[in-house]
N, C-alpha and C positions, 0 to 999 in steps of 0.2 A: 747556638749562634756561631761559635769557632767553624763549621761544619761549611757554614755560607762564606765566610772569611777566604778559606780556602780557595773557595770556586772563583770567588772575584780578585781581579789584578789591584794593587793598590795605587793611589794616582800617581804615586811616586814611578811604579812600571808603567801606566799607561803616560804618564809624558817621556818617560825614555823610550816606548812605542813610537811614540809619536815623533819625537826629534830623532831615532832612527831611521823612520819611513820618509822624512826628509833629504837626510844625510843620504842612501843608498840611492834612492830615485832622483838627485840631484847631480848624481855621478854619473848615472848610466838608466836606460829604460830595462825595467826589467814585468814581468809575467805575474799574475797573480799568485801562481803556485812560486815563483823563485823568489819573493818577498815574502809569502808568508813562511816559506822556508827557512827563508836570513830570518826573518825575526823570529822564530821558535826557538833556530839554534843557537844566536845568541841572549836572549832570555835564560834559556838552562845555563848559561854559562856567566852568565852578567848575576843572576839572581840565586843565591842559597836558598833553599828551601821553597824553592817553584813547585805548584802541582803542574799534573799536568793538564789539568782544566784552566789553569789561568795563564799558562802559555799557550794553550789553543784559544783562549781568549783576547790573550794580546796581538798575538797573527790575525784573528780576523779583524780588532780593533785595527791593527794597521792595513789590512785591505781595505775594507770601509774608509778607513779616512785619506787612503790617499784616491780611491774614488771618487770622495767627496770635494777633493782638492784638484779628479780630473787630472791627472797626472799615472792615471794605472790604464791602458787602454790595453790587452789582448787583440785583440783584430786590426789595431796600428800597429801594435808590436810585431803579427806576423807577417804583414804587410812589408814591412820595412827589412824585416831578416830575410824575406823571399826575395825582394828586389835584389838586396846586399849578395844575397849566395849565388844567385843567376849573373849576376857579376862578373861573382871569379869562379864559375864554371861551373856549381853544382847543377848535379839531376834533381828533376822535379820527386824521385824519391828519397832521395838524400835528404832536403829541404822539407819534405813532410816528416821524415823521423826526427830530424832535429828539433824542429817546430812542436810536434807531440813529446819529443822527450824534456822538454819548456812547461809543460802542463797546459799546452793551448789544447781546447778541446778540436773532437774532428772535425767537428760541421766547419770553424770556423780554417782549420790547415787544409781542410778540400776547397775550400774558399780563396784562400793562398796563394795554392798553388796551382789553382785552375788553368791561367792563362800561360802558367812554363812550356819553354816551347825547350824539350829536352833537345833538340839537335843543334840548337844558337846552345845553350848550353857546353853541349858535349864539342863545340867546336872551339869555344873558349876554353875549355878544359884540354881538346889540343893541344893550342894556343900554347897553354902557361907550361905543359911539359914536353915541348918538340913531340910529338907526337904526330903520323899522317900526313897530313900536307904538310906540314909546320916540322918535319922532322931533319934533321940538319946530317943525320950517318948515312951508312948503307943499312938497307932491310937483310938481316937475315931472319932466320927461323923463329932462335931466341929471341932477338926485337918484338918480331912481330908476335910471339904468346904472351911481351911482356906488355907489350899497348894493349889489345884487345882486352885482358886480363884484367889492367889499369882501367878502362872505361865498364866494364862488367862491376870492380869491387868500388866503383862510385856511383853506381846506381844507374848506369846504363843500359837498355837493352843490348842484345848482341844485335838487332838489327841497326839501332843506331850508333854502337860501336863499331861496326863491320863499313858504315854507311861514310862515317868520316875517317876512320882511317885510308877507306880506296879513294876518295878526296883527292881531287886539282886544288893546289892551292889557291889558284884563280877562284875555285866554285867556293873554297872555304872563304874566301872572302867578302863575298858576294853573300853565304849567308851571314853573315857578320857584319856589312853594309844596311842590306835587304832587311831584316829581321830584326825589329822592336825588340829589347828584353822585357822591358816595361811601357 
């Protein structure tokens, strides 16, 4: 019987599960995989002599239960980080690796980030680093490999990097007026 002892969390861990899953998702919304994360890792750390069956069992006791409590939603959560990052000017690629590196599955990060319109994007991304129309120096050579360069390592096409940096400010505006993020 010590054999089965082992495999099961005692209730003493599952209520520190449990008023864990509270405390963390009280704070902040967080992903099925970044809670059951936080609670494994601190389990090993909170508990001497954990296996590691009863800390994969108290991570998915606290997924479970805070599902049950409706308070873990994947598909709101990526819903709300994609609005948040289209914001402040991510690429609709940026926003799906972040999303994925979250432990949201694909089906639901193509879901996401379906409707990113990368060029309202990439023109808020302008926007926040003078860039293109938004750019306050003179163009020289160097500038200009370091903007295209900049919209390339944030996940821009070079078509839609090329597209706002030749940008009137006028027209950057207009898509920034024009064009819904959400």
């Amino acid at each position: 019987m010590p054999f089965l002892m082992d495999e099961t969390p005692t209730s003493r861990m599952l209520s520190w599960a449990r008023n864990s899953t509270i405390y963390r998702l009280e704070r902040r919304m967080m992903t099925e995989k970044q809670l059951s994360d936080a609670i494994a890792k601190k389990a090993k750390q909170k508990f001497e002599d954990i296996s590691d069956a009863q800390i994969k069992a108290l991570a998915d006791f606290a997924v479970k239960f805070a599902y049950e409590l409706k308070v873990l939603d994947d598909v709101a959560y990526a819903e709300i980080s994609t609005r948040s990052a289209v914001r402040s000017g991510k690429s609709k690629k940026a926003i799906a690796f972040k999303l994925a590196s979250k432990g949201i599955d694909g089906e639901t990060v193509i879901a996401a980030v379906g409707e990113v319109d990368d060029l309202h994007s990439a023109v808020i991304f302008a926007r926040k680093r003078g860039f293109g129309p938004f750019r306050r120096g003179d163009l020289d050579e160097k500038r200009k490999a370091k903007e295209l360069s900049a919209f390339a390592r944030n996940g821009f096409s070079f078509a839609i990097g090329k597209r706002v940096f030749d940008m009137e400010r006028q027209d950057a505006e207009d898509v920034l007026q024009s064009t819904s993020a959400f």
